[in-house]
C-alpha positions in Angstrom: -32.6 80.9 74.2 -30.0 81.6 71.1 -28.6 78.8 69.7 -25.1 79.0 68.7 -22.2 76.9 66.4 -19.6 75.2 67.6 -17.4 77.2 66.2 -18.7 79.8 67.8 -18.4 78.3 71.0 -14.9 77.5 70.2 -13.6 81.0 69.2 -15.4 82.3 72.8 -13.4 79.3 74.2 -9.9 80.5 73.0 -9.7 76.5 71.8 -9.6 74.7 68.4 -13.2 73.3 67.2 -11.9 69.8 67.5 -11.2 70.5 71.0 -14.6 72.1 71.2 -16.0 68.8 69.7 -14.2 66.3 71.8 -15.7 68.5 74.6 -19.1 67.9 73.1 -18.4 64.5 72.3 -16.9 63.7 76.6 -20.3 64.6 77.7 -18.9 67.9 79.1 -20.7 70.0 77.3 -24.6 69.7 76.4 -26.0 70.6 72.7 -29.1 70.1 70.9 -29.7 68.7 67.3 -31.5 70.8 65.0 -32.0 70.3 61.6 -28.8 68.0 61.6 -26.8 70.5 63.4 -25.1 70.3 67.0 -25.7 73.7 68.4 -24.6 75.0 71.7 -27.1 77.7 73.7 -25.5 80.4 74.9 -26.5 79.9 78.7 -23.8 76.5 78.1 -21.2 78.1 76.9 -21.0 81.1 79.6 -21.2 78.0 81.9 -18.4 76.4 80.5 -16.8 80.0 80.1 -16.9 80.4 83.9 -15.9 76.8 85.1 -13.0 76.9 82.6 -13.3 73.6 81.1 -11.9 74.6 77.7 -8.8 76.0 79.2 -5.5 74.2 79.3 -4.2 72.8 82.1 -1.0 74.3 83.6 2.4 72.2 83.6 3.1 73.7 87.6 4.6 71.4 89.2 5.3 68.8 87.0 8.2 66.9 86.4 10.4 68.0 83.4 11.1 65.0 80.7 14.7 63.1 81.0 16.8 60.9 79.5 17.7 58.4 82.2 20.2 56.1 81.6 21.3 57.7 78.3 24.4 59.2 77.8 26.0 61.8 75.6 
């Protein structure tokens, strides 16, 4: 089982390694400590390549921002 970065995981992601991190740090995302280091196995991050959860959310649907009761 190769053991992989985060930032690895992140570039495979398409997402920052911050985002990648507060994905590790949710609970989303499982990772082992070795030697000090969290590191990712790659059968985790196909699964979280497949379910997605590293990918933005879409804005469908959603209301645009106003200014209500403001004027000109």
């Amino acid at each position: 089982m190769p053991l992989h970065a985060i930032s690895y995981a992140a570039k495979v992601w398409g997402v920052s390694v911050y985002t990648a991190r507060r994905l590790l740090d949710g609970g989303f995302v499982k990772s082992v400590t070795v030697a000090g280091r969290r590191l990712i196995s790659n059968d985790e991050i196909e699964r979280v390549e497949r379910e997605g959860a590293g990918k933005p959310r879409s804005r469908r649907g959603k209301r645009p921002h106003t200014t209500r009761g403001l004027s000109a």
